[in-house]
N, C-alpha and C positions, 0 to 999 in steps of 0.2 A: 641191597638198597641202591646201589650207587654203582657204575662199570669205571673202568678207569679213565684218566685223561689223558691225552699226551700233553700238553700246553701247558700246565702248571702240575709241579708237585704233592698233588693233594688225592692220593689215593685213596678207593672207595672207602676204604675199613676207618682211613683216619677220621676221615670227613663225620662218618656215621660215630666214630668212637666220641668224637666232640658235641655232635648232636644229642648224643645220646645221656654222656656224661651233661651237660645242659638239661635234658628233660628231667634229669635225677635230680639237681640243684632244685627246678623248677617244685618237682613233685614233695621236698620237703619243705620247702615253702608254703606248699599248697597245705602243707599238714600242721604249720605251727602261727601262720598269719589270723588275726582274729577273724570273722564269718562279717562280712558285711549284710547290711539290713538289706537290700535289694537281692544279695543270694537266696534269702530266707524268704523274699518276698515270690521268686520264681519259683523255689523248692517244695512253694506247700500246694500251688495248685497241681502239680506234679505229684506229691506226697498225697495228697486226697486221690485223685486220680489212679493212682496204683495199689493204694489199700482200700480206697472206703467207698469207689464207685462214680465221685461226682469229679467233674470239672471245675468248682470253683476255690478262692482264697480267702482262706479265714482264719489270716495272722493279719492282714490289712488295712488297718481304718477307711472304709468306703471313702468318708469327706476328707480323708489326706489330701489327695490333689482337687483342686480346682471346685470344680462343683458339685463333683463326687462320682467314685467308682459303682454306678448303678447295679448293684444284685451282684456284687462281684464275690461275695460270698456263699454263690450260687452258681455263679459261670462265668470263667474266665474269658476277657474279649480286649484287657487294654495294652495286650502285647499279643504278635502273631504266634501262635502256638506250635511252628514246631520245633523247636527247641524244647519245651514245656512235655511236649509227645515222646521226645525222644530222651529225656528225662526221666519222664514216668516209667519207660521200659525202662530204662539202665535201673529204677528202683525196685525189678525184678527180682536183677541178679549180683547186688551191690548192696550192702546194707547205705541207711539215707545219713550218713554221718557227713560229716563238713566234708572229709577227705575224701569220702566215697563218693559224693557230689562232685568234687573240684576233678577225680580222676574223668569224667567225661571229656573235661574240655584237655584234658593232656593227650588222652586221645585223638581227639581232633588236631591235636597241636601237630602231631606225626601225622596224620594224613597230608594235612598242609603242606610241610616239609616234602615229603613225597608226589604229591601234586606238585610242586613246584618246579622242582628235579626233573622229571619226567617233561612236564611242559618245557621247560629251556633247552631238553634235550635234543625236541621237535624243531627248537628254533637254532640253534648253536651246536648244533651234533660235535661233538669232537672237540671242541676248544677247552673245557675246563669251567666255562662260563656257569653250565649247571650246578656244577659242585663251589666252586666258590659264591655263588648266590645264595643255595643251598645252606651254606655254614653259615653267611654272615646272617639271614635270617634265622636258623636253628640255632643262635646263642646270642641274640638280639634282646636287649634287657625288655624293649616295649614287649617282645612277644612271646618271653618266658614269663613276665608279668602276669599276662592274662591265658599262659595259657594253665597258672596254677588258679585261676577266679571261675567260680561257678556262675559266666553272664553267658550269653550266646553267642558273643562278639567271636571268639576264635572256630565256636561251629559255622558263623554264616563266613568267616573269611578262609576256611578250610574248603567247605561246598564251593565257594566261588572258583578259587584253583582248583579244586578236582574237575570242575565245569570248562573249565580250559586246557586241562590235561587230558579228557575224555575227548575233545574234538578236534586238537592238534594230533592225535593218539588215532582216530577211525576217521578222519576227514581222507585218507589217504584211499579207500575205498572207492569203487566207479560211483556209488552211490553218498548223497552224504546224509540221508536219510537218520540214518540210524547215530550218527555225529551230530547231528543235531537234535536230534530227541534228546539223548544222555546228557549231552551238555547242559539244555535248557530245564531238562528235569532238576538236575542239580540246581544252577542256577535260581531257579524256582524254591527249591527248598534252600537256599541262602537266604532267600527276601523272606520265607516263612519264619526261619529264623530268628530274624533281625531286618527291618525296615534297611541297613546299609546294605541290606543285596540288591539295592539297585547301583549300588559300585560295581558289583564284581556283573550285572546284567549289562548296564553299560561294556565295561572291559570285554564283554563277552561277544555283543554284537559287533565293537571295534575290531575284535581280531577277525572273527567271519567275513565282515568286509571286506577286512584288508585281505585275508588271503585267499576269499572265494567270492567274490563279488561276482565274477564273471559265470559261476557256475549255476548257482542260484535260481532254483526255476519257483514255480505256483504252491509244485508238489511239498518243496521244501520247506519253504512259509507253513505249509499248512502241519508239517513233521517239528518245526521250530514252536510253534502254538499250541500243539497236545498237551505239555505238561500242567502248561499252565491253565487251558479247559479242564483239564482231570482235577488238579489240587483247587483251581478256584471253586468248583460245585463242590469238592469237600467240606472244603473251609465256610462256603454257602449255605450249606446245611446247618452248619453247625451255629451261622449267626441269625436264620433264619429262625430258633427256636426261643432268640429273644432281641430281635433287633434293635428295640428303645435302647437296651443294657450294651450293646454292642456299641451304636452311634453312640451314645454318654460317657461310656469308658474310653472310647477310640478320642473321644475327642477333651476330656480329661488331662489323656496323659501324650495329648500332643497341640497341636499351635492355639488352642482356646484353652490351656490347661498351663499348669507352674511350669510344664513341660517344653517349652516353645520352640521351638526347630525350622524357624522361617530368619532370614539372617536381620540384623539389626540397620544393615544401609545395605543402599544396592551399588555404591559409590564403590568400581573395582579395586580400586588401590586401597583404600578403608579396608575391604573385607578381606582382603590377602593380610593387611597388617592385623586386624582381629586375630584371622584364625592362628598368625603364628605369636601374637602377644597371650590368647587364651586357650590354645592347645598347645603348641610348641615348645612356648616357654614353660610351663609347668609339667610337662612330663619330661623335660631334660633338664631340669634342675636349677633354672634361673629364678623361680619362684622364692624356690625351698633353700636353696642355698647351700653352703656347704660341702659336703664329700657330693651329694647330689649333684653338684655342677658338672663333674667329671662325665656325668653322660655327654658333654659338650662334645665330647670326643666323636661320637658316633655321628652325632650330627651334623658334622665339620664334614665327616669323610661324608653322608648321603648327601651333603650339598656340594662338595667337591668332585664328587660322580657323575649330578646333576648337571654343574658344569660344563665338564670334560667335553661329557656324553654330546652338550650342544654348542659346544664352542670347538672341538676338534673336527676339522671337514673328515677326517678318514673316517671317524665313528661315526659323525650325522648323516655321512650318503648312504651306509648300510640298511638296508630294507627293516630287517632286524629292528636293528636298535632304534629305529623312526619309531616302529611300533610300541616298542619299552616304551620312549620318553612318550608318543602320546599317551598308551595305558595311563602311567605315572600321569598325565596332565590332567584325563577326563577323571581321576581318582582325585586328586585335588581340587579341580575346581568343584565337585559334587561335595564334597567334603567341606570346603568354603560355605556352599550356600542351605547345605540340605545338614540337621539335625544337630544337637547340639555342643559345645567343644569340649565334652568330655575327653579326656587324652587316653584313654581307653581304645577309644575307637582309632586312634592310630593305626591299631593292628591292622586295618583294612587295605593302608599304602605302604606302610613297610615293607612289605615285598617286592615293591617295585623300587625302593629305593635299593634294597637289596640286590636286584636283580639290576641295575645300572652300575651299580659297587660293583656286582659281577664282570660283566662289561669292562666297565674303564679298570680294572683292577688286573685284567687279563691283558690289554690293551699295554697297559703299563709295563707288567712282565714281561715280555713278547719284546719288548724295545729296551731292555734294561738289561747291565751284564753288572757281574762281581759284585762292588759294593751297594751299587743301587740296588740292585734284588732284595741284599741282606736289609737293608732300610726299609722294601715291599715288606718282607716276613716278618722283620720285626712293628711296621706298622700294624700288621694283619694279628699278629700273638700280643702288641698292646688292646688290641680294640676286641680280641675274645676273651682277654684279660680281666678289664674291666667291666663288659659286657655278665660274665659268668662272674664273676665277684660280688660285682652290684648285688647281686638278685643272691648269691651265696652269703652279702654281709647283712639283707634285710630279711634270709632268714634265717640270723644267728640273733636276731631279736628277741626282747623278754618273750617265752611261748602264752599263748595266752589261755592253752586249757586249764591245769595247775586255778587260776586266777577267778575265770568263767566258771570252772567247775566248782569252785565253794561256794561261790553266793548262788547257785540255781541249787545245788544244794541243800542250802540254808533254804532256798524260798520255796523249796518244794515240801519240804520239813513243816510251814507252815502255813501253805495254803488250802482253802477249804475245797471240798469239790466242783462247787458252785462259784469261787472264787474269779473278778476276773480281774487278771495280772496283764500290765501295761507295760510294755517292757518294746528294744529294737527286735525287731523282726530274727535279727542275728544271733537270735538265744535260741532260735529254734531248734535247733539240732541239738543243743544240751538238755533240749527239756523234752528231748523226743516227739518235736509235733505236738506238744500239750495245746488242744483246742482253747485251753484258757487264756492262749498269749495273743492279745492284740496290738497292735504298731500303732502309737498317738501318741506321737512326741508333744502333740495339741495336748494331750488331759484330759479327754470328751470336753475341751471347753467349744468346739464347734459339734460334737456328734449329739454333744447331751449324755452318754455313756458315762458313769462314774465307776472309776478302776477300785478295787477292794487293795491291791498293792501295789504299787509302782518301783519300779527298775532303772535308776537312771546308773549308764555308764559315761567316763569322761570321753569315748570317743567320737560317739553318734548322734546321743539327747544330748550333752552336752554342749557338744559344738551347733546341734540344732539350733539351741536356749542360745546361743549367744550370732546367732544369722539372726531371729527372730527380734532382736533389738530392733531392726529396721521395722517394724511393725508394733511399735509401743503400746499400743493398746490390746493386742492378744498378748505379747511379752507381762503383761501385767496383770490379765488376766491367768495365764499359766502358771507366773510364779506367785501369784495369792494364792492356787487350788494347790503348788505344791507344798506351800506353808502351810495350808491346813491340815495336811497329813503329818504323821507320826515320823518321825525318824527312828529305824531300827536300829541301822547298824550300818559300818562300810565296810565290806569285803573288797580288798585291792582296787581296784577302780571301778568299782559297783556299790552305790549307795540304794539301799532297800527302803523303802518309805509304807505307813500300812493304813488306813480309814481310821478317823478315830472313829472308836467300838467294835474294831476287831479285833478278836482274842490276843494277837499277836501284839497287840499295839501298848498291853499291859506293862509288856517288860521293853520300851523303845526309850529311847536317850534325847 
């Protein structure tokens, strides 16, 4: 995976052995974390897709968001589908369990790693800078996090770096034809991915620029353009066969939808303090509190990289490293104003904070003897310490199949086959895809739909039930329709609820 360095002591085998032991941490994590309701919500247009023929989701409540997911239990349109695509095939050759879901995005998680390697090597041949980039992303808590979650976020941030690895990789060619096709193909399925691949599309034209601006003819615009003519008429087709449902979901589950993705002021200083008061702080532990905070650590060293990188004239005059910090800037500021502050989506600059850790980390060694180095190594073995811990102590957590697997169980034991069960999206994989399971944490008290059994667990409906307070009059309406139900039973943090005059509801408490 890796050739050697001269520059720091971090040869291929270790580099990769800590990456590697990291993807391991990661991958049982991926195996014993509860299934969140938006995995379940990706997985089934995918799960229809690969068994039953159709494109659409039908674990969803259409009037979940906004004004509703139009025919979306007929065709999927209010996320880009490929991710969805590339999903459905892995449900090929992968049974559709939680873990066998989540192994996709581990997948991608080592391409990434690899893409990333490889690109720094284009740019920093020889110094080390690749393999210490390399590590501190490859055991990075934000992006062992996701890369055990079944979202897209670490396939469109994998595609992005491989989109930069392919063209610093064949730009060396007389021609750059063919370096820019692969890139932008890539690149193109980033944004199919995940709307955030216009980060890594941005990042992608930044670097072209910067390192071929002069070469650049008519021919090449029009080699840069094919992928996206090719996938756009795909994708065209495909909303072409029902474009009302297309325009109503797209807009649904973006800035006329609960979804909103346009920033709250346009006031600069405001919107850099949002994004690190509503992203920042809550994926490094200032939220949460607690053993959590210790992420503070990592975040110290990327902002003291940050620094280094543009306060030290020897690293700021390097052509190189100009292009890191802009990458890292145009990745920021899009990340400010474009999409929501889920701390998830972190994964998308991570890399470059990575990849400036690299930098000033190597920059530092190189100038540092005897005791200072030992104080590099042991900063560098505290920050993969707790990086690989973190993510090692969240998943020595209660496992949650044991828990899940008794009340679906139970509710399978008593549901009819016409029955319909209201439950998170996140039961999907315990109940096999059961078409009975629909996602309304509402109640049908906006669909009109009335459930025959209800599923509330404390993570999802629960904490829904209590955001919902801000709207007192659905809140009111919800919990009268869940008082009129039966209470069966509670299975660990799964309470079963059943119609009154449903068989089941003879024997409820």
């Amino acid at each position: 995976m890796l050739r050697a360095t001269a520059a720091l002591p971090l040869p291929p085998w270790l580099v990769s052995a800590l990456c590697g032991l990291a993807l391991l941490v990661a991958a049982y994590q991926a195996l014993h974390r509860p299934p969140w309701s938006d995995e379940g919500w990706f997985s089934s247009s995918s799960y229809n897709l690969a068994y039953k023929g159709f494109f659409g989701n039908t674990v969803i409540e259409p009037s979940l968001m906004g004004k509703g997911l139009t025919r979306i239990h007929e065709r999927t349109y209010w996320v880009t589908p490929a991710y969805l695509l590339v999903q459905a095939a892995w449900y090929k050759l992968v049974p559709p369990t939680v873990f066998g879901t989540r192994a996709l995005s581990l997948i991608f998680a080592l391409l990434a790693l690899v893409s990333l390697y490889h690109f720094l090597e284009q740019l920093f041949p020889r110094e080390g800078i690749s393999a210490l980039a390399t590590l501190i992303l490859g055991t990075s808590f934000v992006f062992l996090d996701n890369a055990g979650f079944a979202r897209p976020d670490v396939m469109s941030m994998a595609l992005g770096l491989a989109a930069l690895a392919a063209y610093v990789t064949l730009r060396r060619r007389p021609r750059l034809t063919w370096a820019l096709m692969s890139a932008h193909a890539l690149v193109a399925l980033s944004g199919l991915a995940h709307p955030n691949g216009i980060i890594h599309w941005a990042v992608l034209v930044l670097v072209i620029l910067w390192l071929d601006r002069a070469r650049l003819g008519w021919r090449d615009l029009l080699a840069a353009a094919a992928p996206y003519i090719v996938f756009g008429a795909l994708w065209g087709l495909y909303i072409l066969e029902d474009p009302q449902a297309f325009v109503e979901q797209m807009r649904a589950n973006g800035a006329d939808g609960s979804n909103s993705r346009s920033p709250k002021t346009w006031n600069p200083l405001q919107v850099v303090l949002y994004e690190l008061r509503e992203r920042y702080a809550v994926a490094f532990g200032l939220v949460t509190g607690g053993l959590s905070r210790l992420k503070l650590y990592a975040l110290a060293i990327y902002f003291a990289a940050l620094a280094l990188c543009l306060v030290v004239e020897d690293l700021r005059r390097r052509p190189m490293v100009r292009l890191a910090l802009a990458a890292w800037s145009v990745t920021f500021a899009i990340m400010c104003l474009f999409n929501q502050k889920l701390s998830v989506y972190l994964v998308h600059i991570v890399p470059w904070y990575a990849v400036l850790a690299g930098v000033a980390g190597v920059w530092l060694w190189n100038r540092a003897s005897g005791r200072t180095r030992w104080l590099l190594a042991g900063a560098l073995a505290g920050l993969l310490a707790l990086e690989i811990g973190g993510i090692a102590l969240k998943a020595r957590t209660r496992s949650y199949i044991a828990n899940q697997r008794q009340a679906i169980t139970y509710v399978q034991s008593i549901a009819r086959p016409h029955d319909r069960i209201f439950g998170t999206a996140a039961l999907l994989y315990e109940l096999n895809f059961d078409p009975r399971l629909l996602d309304d944490p509402l109640l049908g008290i906006r669909s009109g739909r009335m459930p025959d059994l209800i599923i509330i667990d404390k993570l999802l409906y629960q904490q829904f039930f209590d955001t919902l307070r801000e709207r007192p009059q659905e809140y009111r309406q919800v919990m009268d329709r869940l008082a009129s139900f039966i209470k069966l039973c509670q299975l660990g943090d799964y309470t079963i609820y059943a119609r009154p005059g449903h068989p089941a509801a003879t024997g409820g408490q």
